[in-house]
C-alpha positions in Angstrom: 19.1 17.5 17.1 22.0 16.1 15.1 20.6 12.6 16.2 17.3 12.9 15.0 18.5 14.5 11.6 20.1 11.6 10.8 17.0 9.5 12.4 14.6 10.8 10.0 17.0 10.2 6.8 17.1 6.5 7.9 13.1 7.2 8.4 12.5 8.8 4.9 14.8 5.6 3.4 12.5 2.5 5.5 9.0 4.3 4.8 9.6 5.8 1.0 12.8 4.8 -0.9 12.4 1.0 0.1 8.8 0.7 -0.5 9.2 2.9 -3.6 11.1 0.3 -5.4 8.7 -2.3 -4.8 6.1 0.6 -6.4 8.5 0.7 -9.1 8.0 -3.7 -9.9 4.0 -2.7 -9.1 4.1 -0.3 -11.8 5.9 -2.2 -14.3 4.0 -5.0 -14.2 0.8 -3.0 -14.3 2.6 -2.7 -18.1 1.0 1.7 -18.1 -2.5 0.7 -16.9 -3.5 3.0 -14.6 -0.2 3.9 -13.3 -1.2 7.5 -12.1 -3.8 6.9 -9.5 -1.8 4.0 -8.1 1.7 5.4 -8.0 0.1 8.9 -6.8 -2.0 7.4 -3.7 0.9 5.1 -2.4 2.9 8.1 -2.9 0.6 10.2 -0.4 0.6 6.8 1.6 4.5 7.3 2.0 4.5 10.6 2.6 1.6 10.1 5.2 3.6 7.5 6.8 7.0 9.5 6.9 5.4 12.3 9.0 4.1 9.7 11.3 7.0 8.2 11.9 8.6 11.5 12.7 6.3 11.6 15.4 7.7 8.5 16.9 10.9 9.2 16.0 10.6 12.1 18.5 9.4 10.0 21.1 11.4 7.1 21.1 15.1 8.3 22.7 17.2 4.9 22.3 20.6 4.4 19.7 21.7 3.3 17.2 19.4 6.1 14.8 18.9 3.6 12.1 17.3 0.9 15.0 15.2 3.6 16.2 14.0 4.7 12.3 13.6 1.1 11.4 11.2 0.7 14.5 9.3 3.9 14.2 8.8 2.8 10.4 7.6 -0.9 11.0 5.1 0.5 13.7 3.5 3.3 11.3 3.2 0.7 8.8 1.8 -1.9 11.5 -0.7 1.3 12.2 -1.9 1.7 8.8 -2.4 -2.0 7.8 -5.2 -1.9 10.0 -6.7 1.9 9.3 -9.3 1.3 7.3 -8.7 3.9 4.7 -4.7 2.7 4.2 -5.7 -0.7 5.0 -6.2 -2.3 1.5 -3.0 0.0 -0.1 -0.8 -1.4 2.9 -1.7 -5.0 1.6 -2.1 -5.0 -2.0 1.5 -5.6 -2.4 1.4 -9.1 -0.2 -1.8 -10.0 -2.2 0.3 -9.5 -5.5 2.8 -12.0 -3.7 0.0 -14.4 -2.6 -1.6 -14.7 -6.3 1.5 -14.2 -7.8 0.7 -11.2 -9.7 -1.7 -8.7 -9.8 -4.7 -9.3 -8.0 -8.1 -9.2 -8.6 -9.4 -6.0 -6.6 -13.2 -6.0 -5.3 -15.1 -3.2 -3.5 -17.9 -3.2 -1.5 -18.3 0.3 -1.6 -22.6 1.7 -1.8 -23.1 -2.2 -1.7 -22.1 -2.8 -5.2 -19.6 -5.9 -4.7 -18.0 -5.6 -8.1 -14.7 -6.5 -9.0 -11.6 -5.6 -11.7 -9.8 -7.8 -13.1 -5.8 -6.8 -14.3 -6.8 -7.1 -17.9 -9.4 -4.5 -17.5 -8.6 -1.0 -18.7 -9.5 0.5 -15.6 -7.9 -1.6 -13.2 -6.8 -0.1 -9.9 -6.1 0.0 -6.4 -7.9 2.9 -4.2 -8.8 3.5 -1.0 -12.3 1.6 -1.9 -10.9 -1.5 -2.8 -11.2 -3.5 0.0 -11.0 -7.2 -1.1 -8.4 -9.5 -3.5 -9.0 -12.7 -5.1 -6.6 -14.3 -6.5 -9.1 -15.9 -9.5 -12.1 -14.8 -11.2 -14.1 -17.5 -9.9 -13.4 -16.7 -6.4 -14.7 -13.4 -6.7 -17.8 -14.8 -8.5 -18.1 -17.3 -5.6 -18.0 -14.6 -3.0 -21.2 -13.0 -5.1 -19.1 -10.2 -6.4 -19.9 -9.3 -10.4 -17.7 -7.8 -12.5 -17.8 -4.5 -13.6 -18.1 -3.2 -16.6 -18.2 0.4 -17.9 
């Protein structure tokens, strides 16, 4: 029991505090645009993915704890990068990487193909955006418009 206590505070330190400093640089360089949906559904993300991992964690029986936290966090990650709903939160941050800052996000959502850029007011990342471009113009070439309220 003692083991997987100290399991699932190396668990809780992989799948939230690490990945909620790089929510931290998200959020700064959002500069206060629509901080609260972003930081609250990568919040549920991390919270989702600690309870997952707890699952593995009392699965997998192998030492040293931290080994066996840092494996049960890089597989609920690998998990969620491809579940369709945590898919596009699980990449924004290496799209922000790739472009170099924020990203342009797209949805496809009811068919609409529309697209927010970072200067627009409402700028986010949810659930529904499935799609980044790096420029305007290759969201425009993609036949995405942008949307406007």
């Amino acid at each position: 029991m003692r083991s997987f206590r100290r399991a699932s505070t190396w668990l809780a330190a992989f799948v939230i505090g690490l990945p909620a400093l790089g929510l931290v640089a998200l959020l700064i360089a959002l500069r206060g645009r629509s901080w609260a949906l972003l930081a609250g559904t990568y919040l549920l993300l991390f919270a989702l993915a600690y309870l997952a991992g707890l699952l593995l964690l009392a699965v997998l029986r192998f030492r040293p704890d931290w080994l066996r936290a840092l494996v049960a966090g890089i597989a609920v990650y690998a998990i969620a990068s491809i579940t369709p709903l945590a898919s596009s939160l699980t990449t924004y941050p290496y799209h922000v990487i790739r472009c170099g800052g924020l990203p342009i996000v797209a949805t496809n959502f009811a068919a609409a193909k529309s697209y927010n850029t970072p200067d627009d007011e409402d700028y986010a990342v949810t659930p529904l955006h499935d799609t980044f471009f790096c420029q305007e113009s290759d969201a425009k070439a993609a036949h995405y418009h942008h949307y406007e309220h």
